[in-house]
C-alpha positions as CSV (number, residue, x, y, z in Angstrom):
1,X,-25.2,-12.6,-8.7
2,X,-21.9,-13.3,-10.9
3,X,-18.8,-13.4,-9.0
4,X,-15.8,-13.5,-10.0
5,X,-13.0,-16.8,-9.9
6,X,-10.0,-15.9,-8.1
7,X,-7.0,-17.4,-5.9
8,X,-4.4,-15.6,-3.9
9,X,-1.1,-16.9,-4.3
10,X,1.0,-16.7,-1.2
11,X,-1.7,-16.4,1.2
12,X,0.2,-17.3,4.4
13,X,1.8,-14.2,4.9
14,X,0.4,-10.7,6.8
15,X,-0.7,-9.3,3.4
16,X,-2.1,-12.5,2.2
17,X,-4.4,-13.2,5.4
18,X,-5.4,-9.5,5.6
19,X,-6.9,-9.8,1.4
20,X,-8.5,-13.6,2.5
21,X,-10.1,-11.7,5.5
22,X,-11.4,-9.7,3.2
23,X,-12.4,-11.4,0.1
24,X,-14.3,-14.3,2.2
25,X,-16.9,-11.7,3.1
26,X,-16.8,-9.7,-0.8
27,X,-20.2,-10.5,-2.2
28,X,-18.5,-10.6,-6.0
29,X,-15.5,-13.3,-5.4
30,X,-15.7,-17.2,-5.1
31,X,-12.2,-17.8,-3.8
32,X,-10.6,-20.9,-5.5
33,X,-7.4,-21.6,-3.7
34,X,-5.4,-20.1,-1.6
35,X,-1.3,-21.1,-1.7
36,X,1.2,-21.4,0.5
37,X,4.4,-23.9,-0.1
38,X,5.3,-24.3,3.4
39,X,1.8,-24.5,4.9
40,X,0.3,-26.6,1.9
41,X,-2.7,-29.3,2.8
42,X,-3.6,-27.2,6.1
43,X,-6.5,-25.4,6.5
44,X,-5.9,-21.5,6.3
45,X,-6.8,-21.0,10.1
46,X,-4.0,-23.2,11.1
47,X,-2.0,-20.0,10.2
48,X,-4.6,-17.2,10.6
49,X,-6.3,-18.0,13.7
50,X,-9.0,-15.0,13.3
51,X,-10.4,-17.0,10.5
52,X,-11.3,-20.0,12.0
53,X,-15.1,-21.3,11.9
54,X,-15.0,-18.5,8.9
55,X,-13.6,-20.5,5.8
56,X,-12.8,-24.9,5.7
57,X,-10.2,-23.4,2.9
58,X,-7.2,-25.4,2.4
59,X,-3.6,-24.2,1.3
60,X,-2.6,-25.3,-2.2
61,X,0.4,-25.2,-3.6
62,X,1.4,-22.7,-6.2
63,X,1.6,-26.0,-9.1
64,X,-1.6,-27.1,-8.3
65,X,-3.1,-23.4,-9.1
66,X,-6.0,-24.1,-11.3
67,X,-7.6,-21.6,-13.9
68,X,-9.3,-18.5,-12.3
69,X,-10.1,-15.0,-13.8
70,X,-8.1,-13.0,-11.4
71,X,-5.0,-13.9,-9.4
72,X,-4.0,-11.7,-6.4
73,X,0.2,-12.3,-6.1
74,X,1.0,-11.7,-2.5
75,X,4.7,-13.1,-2.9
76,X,8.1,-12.0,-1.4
77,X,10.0,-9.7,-4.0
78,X,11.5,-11.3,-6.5
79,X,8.9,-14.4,-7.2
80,X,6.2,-12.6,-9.2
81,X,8.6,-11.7,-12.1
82,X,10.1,-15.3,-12.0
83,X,6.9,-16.8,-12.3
84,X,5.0,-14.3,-14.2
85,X,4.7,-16.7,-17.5
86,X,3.0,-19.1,-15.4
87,X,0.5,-16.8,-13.7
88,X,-0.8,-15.6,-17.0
89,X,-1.6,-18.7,-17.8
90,X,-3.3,-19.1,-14.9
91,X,-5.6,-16.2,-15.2
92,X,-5.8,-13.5,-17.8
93,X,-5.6,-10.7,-14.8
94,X,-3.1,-10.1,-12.0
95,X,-3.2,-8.0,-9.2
96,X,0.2,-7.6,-7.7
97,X,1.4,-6.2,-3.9
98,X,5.1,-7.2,-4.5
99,X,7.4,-4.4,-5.6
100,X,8.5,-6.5,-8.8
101,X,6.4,-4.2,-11.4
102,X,6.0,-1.2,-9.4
103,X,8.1,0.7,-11.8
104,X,8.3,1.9,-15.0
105,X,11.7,2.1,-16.0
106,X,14.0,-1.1,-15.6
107,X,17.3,0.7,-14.9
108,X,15.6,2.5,-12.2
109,X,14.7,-1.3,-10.5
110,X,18.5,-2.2,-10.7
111,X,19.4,1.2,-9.3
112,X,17.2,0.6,-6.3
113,X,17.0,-2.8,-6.0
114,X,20.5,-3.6,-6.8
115,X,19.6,-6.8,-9.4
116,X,18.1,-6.5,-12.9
117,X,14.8,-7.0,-13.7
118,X,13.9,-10.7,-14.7
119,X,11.2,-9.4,-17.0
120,X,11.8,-5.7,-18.3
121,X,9.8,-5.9,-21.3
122,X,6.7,-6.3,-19.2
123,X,7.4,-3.6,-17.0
124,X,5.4,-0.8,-18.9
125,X,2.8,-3.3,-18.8
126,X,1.4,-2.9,-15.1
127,X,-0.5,-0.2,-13.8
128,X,0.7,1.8,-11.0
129,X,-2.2,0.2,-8.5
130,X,-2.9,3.5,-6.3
131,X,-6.5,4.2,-7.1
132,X,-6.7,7.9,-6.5
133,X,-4.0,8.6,-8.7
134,X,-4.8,5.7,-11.8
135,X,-8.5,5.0,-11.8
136,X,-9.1,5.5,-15.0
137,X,-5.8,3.1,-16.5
138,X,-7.2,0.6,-14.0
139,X,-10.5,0.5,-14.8
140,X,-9.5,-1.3,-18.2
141,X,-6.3,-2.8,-16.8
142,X,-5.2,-6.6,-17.0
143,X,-2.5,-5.9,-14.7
144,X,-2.2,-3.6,-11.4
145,X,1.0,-3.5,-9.4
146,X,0.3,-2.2,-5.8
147,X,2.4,0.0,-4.0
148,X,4.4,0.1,-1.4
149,X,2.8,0.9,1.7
150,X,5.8,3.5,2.5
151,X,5.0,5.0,-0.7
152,X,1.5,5.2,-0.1
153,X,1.5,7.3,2.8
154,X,3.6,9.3,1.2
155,X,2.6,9.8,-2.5
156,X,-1.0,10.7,-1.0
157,X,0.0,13.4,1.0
158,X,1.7,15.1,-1.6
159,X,0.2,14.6,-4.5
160,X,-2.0,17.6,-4.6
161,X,0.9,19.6,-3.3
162,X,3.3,18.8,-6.0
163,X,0.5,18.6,-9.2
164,X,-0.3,22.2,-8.1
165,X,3.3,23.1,-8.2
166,X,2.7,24.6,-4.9
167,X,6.3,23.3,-3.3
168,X,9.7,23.3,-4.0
169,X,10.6,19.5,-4.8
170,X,14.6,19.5,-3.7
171,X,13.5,20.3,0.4
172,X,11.4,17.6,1.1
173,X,12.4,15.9,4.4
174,X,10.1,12.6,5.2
175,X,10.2,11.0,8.4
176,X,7.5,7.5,8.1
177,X,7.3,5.9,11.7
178,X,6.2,1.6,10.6
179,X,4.8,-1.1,12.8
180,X,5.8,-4.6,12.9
181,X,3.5,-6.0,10.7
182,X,5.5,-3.9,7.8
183,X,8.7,-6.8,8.0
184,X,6.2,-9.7,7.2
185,X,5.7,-12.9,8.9
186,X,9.1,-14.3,8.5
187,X,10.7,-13.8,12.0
188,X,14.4,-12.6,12.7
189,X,16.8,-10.9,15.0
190,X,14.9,-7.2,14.6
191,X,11.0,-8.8,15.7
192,X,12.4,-10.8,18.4
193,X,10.8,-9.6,21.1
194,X,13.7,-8.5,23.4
195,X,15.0,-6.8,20.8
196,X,12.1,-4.9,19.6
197,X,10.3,-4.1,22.7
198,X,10.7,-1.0,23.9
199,X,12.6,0.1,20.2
200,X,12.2,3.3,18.0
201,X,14.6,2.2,15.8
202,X,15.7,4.1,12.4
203,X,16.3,0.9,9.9
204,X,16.6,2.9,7.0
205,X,18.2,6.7,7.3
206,X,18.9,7.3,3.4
207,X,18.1,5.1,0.0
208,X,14.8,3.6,0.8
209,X,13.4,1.9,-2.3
210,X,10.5,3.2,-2.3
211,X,11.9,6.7,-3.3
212,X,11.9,5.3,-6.4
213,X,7.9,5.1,-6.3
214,X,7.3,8.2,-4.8
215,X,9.7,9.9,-7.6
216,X,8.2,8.1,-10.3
217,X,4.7,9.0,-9.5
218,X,4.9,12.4,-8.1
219,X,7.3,13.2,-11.6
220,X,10.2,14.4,-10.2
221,X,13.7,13.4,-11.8
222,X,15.1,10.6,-10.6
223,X,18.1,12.3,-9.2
224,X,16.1,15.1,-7.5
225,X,17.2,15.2,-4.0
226,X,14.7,13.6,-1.7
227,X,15.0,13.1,1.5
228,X,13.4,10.2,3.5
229,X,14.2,8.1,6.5
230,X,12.0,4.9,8.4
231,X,11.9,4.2,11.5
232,X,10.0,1.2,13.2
233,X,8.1,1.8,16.4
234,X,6.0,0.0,18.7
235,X,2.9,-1.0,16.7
236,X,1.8,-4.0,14.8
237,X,0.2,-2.3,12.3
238,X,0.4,1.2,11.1
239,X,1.9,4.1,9.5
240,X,2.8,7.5,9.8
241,X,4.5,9.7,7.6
242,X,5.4,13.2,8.7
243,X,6.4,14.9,5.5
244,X,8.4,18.8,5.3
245,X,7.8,20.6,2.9
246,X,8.2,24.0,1.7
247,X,6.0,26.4,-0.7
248,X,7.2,27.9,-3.8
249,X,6.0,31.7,-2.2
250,X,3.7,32.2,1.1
251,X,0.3,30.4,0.6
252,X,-2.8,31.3,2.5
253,X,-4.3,27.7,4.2
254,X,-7.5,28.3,2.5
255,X,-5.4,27.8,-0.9
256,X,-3.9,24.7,0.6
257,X,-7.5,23.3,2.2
258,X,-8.8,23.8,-1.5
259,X,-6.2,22.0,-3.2
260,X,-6.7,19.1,-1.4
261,X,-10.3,19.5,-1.6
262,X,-9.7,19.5,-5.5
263,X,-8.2,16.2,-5.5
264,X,-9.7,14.1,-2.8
265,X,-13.3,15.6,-2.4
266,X,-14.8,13.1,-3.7
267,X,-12.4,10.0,-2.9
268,X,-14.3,7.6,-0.9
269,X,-10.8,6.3,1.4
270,X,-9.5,10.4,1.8
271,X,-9.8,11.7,4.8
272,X,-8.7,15.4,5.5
273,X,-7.9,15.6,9.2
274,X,-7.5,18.5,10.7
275,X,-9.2,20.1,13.4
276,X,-8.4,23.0,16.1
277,X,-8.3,20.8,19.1
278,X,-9.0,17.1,20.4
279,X,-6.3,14.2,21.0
280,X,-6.7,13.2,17.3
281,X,-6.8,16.3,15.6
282,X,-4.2,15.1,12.9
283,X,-4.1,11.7,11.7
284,X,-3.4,9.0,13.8
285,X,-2.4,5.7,12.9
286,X,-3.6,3.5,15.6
287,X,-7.7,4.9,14.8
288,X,-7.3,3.6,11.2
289,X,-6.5,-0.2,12.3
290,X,-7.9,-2.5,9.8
291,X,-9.6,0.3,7.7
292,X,-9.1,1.0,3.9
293,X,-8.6,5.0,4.8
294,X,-6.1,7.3,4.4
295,X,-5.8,10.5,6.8
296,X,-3.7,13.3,6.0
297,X,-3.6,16.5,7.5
298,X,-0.7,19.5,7.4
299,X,0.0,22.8,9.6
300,X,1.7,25.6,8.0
301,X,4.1,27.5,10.2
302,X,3.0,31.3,10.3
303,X,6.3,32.8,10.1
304,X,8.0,31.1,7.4
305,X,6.7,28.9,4.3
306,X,7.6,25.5,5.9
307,X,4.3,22.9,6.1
308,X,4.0,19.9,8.1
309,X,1.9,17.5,5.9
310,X,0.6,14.1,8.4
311,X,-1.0,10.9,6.5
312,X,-1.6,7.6,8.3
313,X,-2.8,4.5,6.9
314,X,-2.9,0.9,8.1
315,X,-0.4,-0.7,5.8
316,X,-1.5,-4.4,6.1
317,X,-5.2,-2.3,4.5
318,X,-4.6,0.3,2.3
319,X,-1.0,0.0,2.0
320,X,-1.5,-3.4,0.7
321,X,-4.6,-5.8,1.0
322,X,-7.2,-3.0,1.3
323,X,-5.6,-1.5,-1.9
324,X,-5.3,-4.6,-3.9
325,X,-9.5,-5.4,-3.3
326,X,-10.2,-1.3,-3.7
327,X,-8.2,-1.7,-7.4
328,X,-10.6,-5.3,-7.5
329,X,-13.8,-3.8,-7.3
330,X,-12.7,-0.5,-9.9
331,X,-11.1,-2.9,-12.2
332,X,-14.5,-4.9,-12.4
333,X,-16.8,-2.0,-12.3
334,X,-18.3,-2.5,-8.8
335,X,-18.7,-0.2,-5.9
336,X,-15.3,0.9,-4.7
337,X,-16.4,0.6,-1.1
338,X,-17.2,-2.8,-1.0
339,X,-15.7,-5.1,1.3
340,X,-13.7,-2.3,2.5
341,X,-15.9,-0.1,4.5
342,X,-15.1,-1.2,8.0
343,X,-14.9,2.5,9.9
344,X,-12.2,0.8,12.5
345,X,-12.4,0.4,16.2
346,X,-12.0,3.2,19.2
347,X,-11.0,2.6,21.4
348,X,-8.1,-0.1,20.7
């Protein structure tokens, strides 16, 4: 069987260990090196206990990275652009789960982001790496830039809704409830433990960047007024994002359950959720642990022509590392499923 060279640069990290996990048991990938500047020379298990008897991989670092054909970047924002020179020459394709080439437009980075972009010229350059929306462009891409897992949740909800021109763009109010895990592994004040026991904290009321993903991909204007607000609960990994929205003209909910069915019918990580009665009628973020699905569900109120739409994901899976190996397997024409159809665990 041929598999395919890769490393995974920045594999220390939440996102990193989640895409090892998973790539140590892909039948197509012979894993090369794994990096990590501060943990370099110790084996990967040192910092990902769950792996241990699973891999003897050591940490490299990033300037000992030898030639692969793909490297997965799983780097703080702000590195992969830096560096980006250096990882072509490493490998002739990149996947990408920093935010760094997430958009299109370089004005729009500095007007989210608050910095230029080191490399604008290259922006155009990546693919958009949500595989329900860009399968096609990825299947031939070199490049994939992963999105956000915010913007995941998000954009998959709506999608359908707004392609079908079936809401009015300006009222959208989103509320997306995080776990832990979505801050990374570098520790401070708001993850010690006193402090975020106990918390439902709102850490971002307006102006979250990744607005700037959900515009760009939904094609709104970039000054349209959307509305969107996070707020970090007590999970390690999840996400929920409970999005308002409201039709153009009253809609019956069989147009709305075959609009959805139009875009996601056949999508292997979709999962429409939504049944009459149960604890987990409507998606539920804690179910999809470690799974490469997306749920999304909606309730229209009767009386008026506001809608509720619900989508969960795990945002360590397909908000990042589940996403990154899902655009993997499209980009080199295998099974989408593979390596990623773990159903989760209940009850947890």
């Amino acid at each position: 069987m041929f598999k395919t060279a890769v490393s995974i640069v920045g594999g220390s990290g939440y996102a990193g260990g989640e895409l090892l996990r998973l790539l140590l048991f892909h039948p197509n990938v012979d894993i090369k090196q794994v990096t990590s500047e501060q943990y370099a020379g110790k084996p990967v298990f040192k910092v990902h206990p769950n792996l241990r008897s699973i891999t003897s991989i050591q940490f490299s670092s990033m300037d000992q990275l030898e030639e692969c054909d793909l490297l997965f970047l799983a780097l703080s924002h702000g590195q992969s652009m830096i560096k980006i020179d250096y990882f072509c020459h490493v490998a002739q394709k990149i996947i990408d789960l920093s935010s760094d080439f997430r958009l299109l437009i370089p004005e729009q980075y500095r007007n989210w982001y608050g910095t230029p972009h080191a490399r604008p010229e290259l922006m155009e350059e990546f693919i958009y790496g949500i595989p329900e929306l860009h399968r096609e462009e990825i299947k031939s891409a070199k490049w994939v830039a992963c999105a956000g897992c915010n913007a995941t949740a998000v954009i998959l909800g709506l999608y359908p809704l707004y392609k079908s021109g079936l809401c009015v763009p300006p009222k959208t109010v989103i509320e997306v409830k995080a776990g832990s895990s979505q801050r990374g592994r570098s520790p401070g004040l708001s993850s010690h433990h006193p402090e975020r026991k106990g918390s439902y904290r709102i850490y971002q009321p307006t102006g979250h960047r990744h607005i700037s993903e959900i515009l760009q991909e939904l094609s709104l204007p970039s000054d349209s007024p959307f509305y969107f607000t996070a707020t970090s609960v007590e999970m390690v990994r999840g996400i929920q994002a409970v999005c308002h929205v409201f039709l153009k003209e009253k809609v019956d909910e069989k147009v709305i359950w075959k609009t959805y069915r139009k875009f996601y019918g056949s999508e292997p990580f979709i999962r429409i959720v939504k049944d009459n009665s149960g604890i987990y009628r409507l998606p539920e973020p804690k179910i999809l642990t470690g799974t490469n699905f997306c749920d999304i569900g909606f309730c229209k109120d009767p009386r008026s022509s506001h809608m509720v739409v619900l989508s969960a994901i795990d945002n360590l899976m397909k908000g990042a590392a589940g996403q990154a190996v899902h655009v993997f397997n499209i980009m080199n024409g295998l099974n989408e499923k593979t390596a990623l159809d773990f159903p989760g665990l209940h009850p947890i």
